[in-house]
TORKEGU-683979 format. One record per residue: residue in one letter; chain; x, y, z of N, C-alpha, C in turn. Coordinates in steps of 0.05 Angstrom, whole numbers, plus 5000, padded with zeros to 4 digits. Example, Ala and Ser with C-alpha at 12.3 -4.5 7.8 and 13.67 -1.06 7.14 Angstrom:
2
[A, A, [5264, 4886, 5156], [5246, 4910, 5156], [5264, 4934, 5156]]
[S, A, [5257, 4955, 5142], [5273, 4979, 5143], [5258, 5001, 5157]]
This chain:
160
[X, A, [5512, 2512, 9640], [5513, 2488, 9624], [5518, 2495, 9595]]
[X, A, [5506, 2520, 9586], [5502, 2529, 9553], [5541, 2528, 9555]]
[X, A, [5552, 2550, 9571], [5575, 2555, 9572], [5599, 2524, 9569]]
[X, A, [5593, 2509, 9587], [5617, 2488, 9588], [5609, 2468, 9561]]
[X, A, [5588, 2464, 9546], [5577, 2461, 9523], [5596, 2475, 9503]]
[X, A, [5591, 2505, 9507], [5603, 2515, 9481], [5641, 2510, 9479]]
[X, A, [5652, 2520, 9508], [5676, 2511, 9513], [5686, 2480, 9509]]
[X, A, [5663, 2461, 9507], [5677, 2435, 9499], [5675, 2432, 9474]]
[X, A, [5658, 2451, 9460], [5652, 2443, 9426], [5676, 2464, 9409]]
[X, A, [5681, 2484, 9426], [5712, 2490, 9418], [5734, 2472, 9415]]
[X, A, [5741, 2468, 9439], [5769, 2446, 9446], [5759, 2426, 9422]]
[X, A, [5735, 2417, 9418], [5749, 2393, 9389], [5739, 2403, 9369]]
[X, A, [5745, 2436, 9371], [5748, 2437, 9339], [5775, 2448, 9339]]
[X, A, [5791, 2452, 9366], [5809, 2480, 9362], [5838, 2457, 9363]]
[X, A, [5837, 2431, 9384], [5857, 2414, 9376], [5864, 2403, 9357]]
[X, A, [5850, 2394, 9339], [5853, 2383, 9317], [5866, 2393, 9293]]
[X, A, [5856, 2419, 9297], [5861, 2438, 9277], [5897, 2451, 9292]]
[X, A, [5899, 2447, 9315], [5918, 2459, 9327], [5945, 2440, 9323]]
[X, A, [5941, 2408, 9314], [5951, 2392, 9315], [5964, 2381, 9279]]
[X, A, [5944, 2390, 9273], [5950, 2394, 9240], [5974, 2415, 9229]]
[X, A, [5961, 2435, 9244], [5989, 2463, 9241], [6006, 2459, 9250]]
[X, A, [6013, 2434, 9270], [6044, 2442, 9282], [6061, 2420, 9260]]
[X, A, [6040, 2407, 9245], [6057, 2381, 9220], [6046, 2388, 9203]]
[X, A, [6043, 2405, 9197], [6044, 2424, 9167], [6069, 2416, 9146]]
[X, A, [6058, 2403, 9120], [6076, 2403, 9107], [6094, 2412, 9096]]
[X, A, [6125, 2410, 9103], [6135, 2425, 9084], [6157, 2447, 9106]]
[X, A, [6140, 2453, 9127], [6152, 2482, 9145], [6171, 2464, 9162]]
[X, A, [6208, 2466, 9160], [6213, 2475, 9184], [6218, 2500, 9207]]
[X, A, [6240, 2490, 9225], [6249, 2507, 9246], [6271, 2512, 9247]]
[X, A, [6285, 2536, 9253], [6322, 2537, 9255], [6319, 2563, 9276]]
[X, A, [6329, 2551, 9298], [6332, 2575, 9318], [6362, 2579, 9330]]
[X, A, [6367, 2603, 9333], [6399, 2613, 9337], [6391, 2633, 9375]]
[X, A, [6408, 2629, 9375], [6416, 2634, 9417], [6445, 2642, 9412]]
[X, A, [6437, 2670, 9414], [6466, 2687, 9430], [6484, 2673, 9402]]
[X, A, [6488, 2674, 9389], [6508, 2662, 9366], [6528, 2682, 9356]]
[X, A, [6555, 2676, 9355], [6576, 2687, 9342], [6582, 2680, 9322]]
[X, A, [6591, 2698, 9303], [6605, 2689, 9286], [6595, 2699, 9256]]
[X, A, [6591, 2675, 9234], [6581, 2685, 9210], [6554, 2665, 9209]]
[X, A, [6534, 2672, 9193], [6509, 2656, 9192], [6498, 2679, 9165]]
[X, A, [6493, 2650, 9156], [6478, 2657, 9128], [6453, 2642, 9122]]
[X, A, [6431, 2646, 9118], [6410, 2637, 9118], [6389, 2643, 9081]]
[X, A, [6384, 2625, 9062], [6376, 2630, 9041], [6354, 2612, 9046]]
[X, A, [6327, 2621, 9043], [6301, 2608, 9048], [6294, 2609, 9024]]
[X, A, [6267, 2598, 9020], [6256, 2601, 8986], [6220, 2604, 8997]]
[X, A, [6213, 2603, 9020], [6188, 2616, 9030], [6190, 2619, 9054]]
[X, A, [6183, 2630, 9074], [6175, 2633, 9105], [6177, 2663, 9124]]
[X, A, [6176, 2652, 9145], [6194, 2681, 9161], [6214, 2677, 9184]]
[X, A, [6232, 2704, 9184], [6248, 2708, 9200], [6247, 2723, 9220]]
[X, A, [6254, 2717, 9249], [6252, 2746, 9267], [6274, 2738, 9279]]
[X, A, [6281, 2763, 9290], [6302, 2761, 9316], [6318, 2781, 9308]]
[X, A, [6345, 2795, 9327], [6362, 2806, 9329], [6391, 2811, 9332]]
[X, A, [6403, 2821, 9331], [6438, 2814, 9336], [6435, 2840, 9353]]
[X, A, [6458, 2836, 9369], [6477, 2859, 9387], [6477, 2876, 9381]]
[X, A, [6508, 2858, 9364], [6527, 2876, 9347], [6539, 2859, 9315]]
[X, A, [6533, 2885, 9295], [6543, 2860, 9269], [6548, 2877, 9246]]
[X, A, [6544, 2863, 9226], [6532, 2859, 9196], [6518, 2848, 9184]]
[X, A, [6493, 2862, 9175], [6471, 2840, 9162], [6471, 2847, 9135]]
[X, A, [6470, 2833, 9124], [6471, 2836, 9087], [6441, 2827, 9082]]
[X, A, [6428, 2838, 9076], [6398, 2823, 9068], [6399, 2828, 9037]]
[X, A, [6396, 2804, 9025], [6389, 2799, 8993], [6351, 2795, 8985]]
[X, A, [6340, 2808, 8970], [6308, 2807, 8964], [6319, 2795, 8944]]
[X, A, [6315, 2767, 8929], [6322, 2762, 8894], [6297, 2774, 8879]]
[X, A, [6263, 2774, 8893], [6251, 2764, 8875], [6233, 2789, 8893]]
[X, A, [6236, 2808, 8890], [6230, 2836, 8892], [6193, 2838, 8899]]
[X, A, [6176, 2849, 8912], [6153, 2831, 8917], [6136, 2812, 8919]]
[X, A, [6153, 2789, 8932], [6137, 2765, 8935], [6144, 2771, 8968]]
[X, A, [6146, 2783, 8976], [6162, 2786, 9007], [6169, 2818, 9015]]
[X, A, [6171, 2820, 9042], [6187, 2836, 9051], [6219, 2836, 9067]]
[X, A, [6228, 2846, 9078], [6254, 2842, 9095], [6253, 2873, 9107]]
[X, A, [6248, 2873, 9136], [6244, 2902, 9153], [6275, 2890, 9170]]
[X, A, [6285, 2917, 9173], [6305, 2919, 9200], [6304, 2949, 9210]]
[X, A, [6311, 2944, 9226], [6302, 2967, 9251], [6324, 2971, 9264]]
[X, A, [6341, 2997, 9278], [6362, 3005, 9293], [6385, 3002, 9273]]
[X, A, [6391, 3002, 9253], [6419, 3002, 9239], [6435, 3023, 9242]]
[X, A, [6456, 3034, 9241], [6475, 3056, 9255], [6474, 3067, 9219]]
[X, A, [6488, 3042, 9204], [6495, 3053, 9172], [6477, 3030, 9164]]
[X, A, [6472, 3045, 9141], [6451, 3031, 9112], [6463, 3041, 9092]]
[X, A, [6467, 3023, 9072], [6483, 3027, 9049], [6465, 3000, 9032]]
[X, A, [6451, 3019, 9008], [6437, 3002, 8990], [6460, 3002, 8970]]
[X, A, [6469, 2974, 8964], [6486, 2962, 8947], [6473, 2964, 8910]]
[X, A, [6445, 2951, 8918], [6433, 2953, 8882], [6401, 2951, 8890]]
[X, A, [6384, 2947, 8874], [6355, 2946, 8878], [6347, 2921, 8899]]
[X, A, [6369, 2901, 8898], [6357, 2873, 8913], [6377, 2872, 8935]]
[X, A, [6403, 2879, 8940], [6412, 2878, 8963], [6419, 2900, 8980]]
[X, A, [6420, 2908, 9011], [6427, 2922, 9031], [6439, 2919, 9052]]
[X, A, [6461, 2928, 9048], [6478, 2927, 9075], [6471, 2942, 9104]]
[X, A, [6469, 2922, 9130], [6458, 2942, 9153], [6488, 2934, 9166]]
[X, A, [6487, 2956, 9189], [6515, 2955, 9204], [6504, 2963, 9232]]
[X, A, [6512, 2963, 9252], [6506, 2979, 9276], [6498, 2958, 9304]]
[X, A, [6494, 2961, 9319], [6485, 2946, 9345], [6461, 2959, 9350]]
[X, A, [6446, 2926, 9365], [6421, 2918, 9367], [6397, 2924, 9340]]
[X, A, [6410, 2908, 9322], [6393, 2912, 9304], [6367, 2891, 9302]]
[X, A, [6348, 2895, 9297], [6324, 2879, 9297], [6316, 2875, 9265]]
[X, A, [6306, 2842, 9253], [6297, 2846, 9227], [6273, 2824, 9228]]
[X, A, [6268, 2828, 9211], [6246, 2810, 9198], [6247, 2813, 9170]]
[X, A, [6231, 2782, 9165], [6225, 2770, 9138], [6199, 2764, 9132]]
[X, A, [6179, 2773, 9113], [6156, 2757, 9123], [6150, 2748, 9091]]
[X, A, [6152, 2724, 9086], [6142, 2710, 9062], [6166, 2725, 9038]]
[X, A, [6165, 2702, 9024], [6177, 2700, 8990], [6209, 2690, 8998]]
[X, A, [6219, 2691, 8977], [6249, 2684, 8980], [6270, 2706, 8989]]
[X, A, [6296, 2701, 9005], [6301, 2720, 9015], [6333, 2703, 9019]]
[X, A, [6355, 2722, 9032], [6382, 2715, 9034], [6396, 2737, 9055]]
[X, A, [6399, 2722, 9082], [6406, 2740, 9103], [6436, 2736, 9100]]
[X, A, [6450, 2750, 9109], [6485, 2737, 9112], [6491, 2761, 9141]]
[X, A, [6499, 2745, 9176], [6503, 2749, 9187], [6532, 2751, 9187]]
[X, A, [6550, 2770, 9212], [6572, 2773, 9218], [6567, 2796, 9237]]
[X, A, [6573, 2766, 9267], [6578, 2789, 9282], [6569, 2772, 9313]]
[X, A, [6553, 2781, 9338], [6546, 2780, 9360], [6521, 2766, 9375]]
[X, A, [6517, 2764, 9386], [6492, 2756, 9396], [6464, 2757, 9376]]
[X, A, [6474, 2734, 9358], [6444, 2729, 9334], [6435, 2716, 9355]]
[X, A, [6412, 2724, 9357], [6382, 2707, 9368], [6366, 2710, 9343]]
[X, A, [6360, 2685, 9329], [6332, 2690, 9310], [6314, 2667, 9307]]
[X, A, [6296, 2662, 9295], [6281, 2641, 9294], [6263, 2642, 9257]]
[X, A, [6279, 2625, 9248], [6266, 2613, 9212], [6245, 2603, 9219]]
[X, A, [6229, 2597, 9208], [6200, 2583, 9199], [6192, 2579, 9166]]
[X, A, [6194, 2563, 9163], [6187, 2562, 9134], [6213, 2533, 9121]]
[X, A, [6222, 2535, 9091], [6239, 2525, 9078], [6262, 2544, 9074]]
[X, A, [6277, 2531, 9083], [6311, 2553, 9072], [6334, 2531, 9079]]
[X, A, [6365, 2537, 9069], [6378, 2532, 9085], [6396, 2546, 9096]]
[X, A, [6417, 2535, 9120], [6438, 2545, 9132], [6466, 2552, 9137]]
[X, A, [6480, 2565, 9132], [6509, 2558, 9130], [6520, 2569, 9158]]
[X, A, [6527, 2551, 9174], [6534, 2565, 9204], [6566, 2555, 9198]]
[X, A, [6581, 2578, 9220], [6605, 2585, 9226], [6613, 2597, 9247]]
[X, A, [6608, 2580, 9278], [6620, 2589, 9305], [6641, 2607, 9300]]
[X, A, [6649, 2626, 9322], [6665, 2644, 9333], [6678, 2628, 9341]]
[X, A, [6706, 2620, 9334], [6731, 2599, 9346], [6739, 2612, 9363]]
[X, A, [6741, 2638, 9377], [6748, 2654, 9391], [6731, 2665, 9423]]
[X, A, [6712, 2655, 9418], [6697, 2661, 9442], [6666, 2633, 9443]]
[X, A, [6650, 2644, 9464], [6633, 2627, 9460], [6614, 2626, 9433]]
[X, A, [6615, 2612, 9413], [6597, 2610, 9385], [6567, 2606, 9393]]
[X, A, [6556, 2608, 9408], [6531, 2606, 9420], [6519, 2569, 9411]]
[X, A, [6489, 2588, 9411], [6470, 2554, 9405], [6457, 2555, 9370]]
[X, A, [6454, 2525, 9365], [6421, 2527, 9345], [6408, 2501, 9353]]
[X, A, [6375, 2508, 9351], [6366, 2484, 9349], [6345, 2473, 9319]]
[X, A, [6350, 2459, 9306], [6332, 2448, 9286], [6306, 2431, 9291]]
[X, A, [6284, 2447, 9288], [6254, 2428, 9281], [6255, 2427, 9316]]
[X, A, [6254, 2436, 9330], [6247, 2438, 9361], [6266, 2423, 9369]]
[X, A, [6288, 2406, 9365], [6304, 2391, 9380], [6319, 2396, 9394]]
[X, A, [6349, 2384, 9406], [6358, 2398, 9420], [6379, 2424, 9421]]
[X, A, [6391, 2439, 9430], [6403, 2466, 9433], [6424, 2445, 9431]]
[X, A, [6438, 2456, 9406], [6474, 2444, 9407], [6484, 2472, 9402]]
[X, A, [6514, 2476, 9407], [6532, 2488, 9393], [6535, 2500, 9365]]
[X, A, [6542, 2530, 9359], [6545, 2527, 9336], [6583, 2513, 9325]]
[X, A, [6578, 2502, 9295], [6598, 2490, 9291], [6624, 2509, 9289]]
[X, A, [6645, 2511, 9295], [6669, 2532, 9292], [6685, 2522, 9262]]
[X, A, [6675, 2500, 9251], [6685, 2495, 9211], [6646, 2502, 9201]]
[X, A, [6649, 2509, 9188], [6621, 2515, 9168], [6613, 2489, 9159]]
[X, A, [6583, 2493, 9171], [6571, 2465, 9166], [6538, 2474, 9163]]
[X, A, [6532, 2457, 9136], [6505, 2469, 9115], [6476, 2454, 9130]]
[X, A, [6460, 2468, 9144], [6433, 2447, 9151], [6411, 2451, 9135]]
[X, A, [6403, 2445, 9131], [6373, 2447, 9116], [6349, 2448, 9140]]
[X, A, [6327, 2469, 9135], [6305, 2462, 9146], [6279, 2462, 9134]]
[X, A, [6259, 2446, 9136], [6235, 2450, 9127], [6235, 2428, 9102]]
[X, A, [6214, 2415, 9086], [6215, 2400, 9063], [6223, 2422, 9031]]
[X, A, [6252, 2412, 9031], [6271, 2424, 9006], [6241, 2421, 8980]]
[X, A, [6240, 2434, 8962], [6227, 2438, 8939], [6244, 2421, 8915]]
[X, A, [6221, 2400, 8903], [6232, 2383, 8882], [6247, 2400, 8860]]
[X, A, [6272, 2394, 8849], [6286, 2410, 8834], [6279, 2392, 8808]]
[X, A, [6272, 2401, 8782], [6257, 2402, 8758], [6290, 2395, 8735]]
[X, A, [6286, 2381, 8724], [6312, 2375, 8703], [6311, 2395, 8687]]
């Protein structure tokens, strides 16, 4: 009895609270499937995970400790200046975790998933399959084969 007690005085503290975090102000979603082509992603807080095949990742830090940016498996690394780095190679793996940040894809099978505020500049592979994205959980479309800008998450009031 103590037991199905304590298990029910969980559940209403743990839904509520579970229900609040998924409409959290402010955070969206941008998720990429198998995607070709070019993809550029500039956020101003959140995180990033996922991986490509095969590519080019350009990762930009503007604001040098408010964040990290890890990648993993690069063939070549070539640090450009103190805030940006070029990775090259297949199956590369990265992450983002918090502050502002500027990915610029080219290349293969991006699988990744944004969380947070940023936006998007997608550019299907006109040449083969351009894969998927979906925005804020909805549905899996196409990427576009002309460059087309989405926003995710609530944009930050811009100050005169």
């Amino acid at each position: 009895m103590r037991r199905l007690c304590l298990t029910l005085l969980c559940g209403l503290v743990a839904v509520p609270a579970a229900v609040a975090a998924a409409r959290a102000t402010g955070d969206g979603v941008l998720e990429l499937k198998a995607a070709a082509g070019s993809v550029v992603l500039s956020g101003t807080r959140g995180t990033v995970w996922g991986q490509m095949d095969s590519g080019k990742l350009v990762a930009t830090d503007p604001l040098l400790g408010d964040g990290a940016i890890f990648v993993s498996g690069a063939e070549g690394v070539e640090q450009k200046d103190d805030f940006v780095t070029v990775y090259t190679g297949k199956d590369l793996h990265f992450r983002v975790t918090g502050g502002k940040y500027r990915l610029r894809f080219k290349g293969a099978g991006i699988d990744l998933t944004a969380v947070g505020v940023g936006t998007a500049w997608l550019t299907g592979d006109a040449f083969s399959d351009p894969g998927d994205f979906s925005l804020d959980n909805g549905k899996w479309v196409p990427l576009p084969v002309l460059t087309r800008v989405y926003r995710f998450g609530v944009q930050p009031a811009t100050t005169p």
